[in-house]
C-alpha positions as CSV (number, residue, x, y, z in Angstrom):
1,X,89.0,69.3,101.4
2,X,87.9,72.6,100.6
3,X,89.1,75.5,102.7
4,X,87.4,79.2,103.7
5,X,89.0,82.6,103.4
6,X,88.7,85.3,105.9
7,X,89.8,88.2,107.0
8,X,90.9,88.7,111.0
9,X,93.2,90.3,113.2
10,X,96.1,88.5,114.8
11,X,95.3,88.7,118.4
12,X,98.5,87.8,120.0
13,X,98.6,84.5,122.1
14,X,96.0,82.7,122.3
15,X,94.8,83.6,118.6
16,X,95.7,80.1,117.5
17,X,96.0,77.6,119.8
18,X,97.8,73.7,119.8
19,X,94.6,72.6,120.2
20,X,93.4,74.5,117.0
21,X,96.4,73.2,114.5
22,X,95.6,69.6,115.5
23,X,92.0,70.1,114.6
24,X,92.6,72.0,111.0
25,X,94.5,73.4,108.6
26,X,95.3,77.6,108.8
27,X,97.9,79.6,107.0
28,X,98.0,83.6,107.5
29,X,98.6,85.9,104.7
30,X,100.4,89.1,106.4
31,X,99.9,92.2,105.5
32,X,101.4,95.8,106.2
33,X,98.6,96.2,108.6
34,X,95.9,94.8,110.2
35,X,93.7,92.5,109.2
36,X,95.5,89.8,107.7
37,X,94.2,87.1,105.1
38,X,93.7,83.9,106.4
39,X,92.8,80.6,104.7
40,X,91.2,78.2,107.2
41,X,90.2,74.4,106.4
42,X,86.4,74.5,105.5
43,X,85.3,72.1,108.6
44,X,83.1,72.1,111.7
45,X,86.3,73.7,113.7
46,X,87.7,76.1,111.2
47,X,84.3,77.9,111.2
48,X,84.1,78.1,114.7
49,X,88.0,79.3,114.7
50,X,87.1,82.4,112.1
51,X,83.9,83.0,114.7
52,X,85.9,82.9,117.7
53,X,88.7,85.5,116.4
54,X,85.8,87.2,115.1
55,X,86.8,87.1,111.5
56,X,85.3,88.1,108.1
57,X,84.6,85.3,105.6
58,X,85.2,86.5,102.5
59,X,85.1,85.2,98.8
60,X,88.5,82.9,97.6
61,X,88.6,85.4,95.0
62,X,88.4,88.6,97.0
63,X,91.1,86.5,99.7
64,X,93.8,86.3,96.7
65,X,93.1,90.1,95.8
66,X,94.1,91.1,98.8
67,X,96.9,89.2,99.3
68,X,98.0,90.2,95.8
69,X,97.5,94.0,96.6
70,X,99.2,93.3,100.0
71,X,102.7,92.0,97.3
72,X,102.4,95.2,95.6
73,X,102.4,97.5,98.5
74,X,105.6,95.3,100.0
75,X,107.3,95.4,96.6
76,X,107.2,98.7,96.4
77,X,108.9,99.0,100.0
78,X,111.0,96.2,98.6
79,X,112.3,98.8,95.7
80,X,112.7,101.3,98.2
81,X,115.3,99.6,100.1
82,X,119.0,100.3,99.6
83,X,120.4,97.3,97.2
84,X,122.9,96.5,100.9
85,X,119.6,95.8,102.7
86,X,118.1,93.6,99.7
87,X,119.0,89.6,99.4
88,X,121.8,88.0,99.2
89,X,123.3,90.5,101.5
90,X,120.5,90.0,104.3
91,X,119.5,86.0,104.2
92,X,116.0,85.1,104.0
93,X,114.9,88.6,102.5
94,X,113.6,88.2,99.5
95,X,111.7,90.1,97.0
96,X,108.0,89.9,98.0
97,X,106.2,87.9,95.2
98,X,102.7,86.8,94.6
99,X,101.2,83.2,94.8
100,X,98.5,81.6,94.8
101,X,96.4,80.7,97.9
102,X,94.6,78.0,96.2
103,X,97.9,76.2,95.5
104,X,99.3,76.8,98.9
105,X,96.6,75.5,100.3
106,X,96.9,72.3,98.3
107,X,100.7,72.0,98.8
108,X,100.5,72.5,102.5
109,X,97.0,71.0,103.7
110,X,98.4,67.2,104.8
């Protein structure tokens, strides 16, 4: 199944609900700031999701720019950091990296 991109603002609870993981596939993309991308399974409740958070649809293509320019700002944050506060010394941080949506979306839709 194909899915959407969009563009929305996490809205705390509520945002996305049990209800709405059992009915579709979602995956946010953070960013330094708000809005954050999100790609949403392309079906009869994942539109009405993006319409009820009041997000932007926007292209696949201008989704994985974003997210891309969202790596570069965090790498260059990630550069700043002492090398103490960089990985292995704090677990779980790594050095922000960029992916593809498309492929996530694959890997993690079932």
């Amino acid at each position: 199944m194909a899915y959407i991109s969009c563009l929305a603002n996490d809205g705390g609870i509520g945002f996305i609900t049990h209800q709405d993981r059992n009915k579709f596939y979602l995956s946010g993309h953070e960013s330094q700031v708000q809005p954050h991308a999100w790609i949403v399974e392309d079906n009869e409740y994942g539109r009405a999701w993006i319409t009820r958070v009041n997000g932007t649809i926007i292209t696949n293509e201008e989704a994985q720019k974003f997210c891309d320019d969202e790596v570069d700002k965090s790498r260059v944050l990630w550069e700043d950091l002492p090398d103490f506060a960089k990985a292995p010394a704090i677990p779980n941080r790594i050095k922000p990296s960029k992916y593809s949506l498309a492929d996530h979306y694959e890997k993690h839709k079932d």
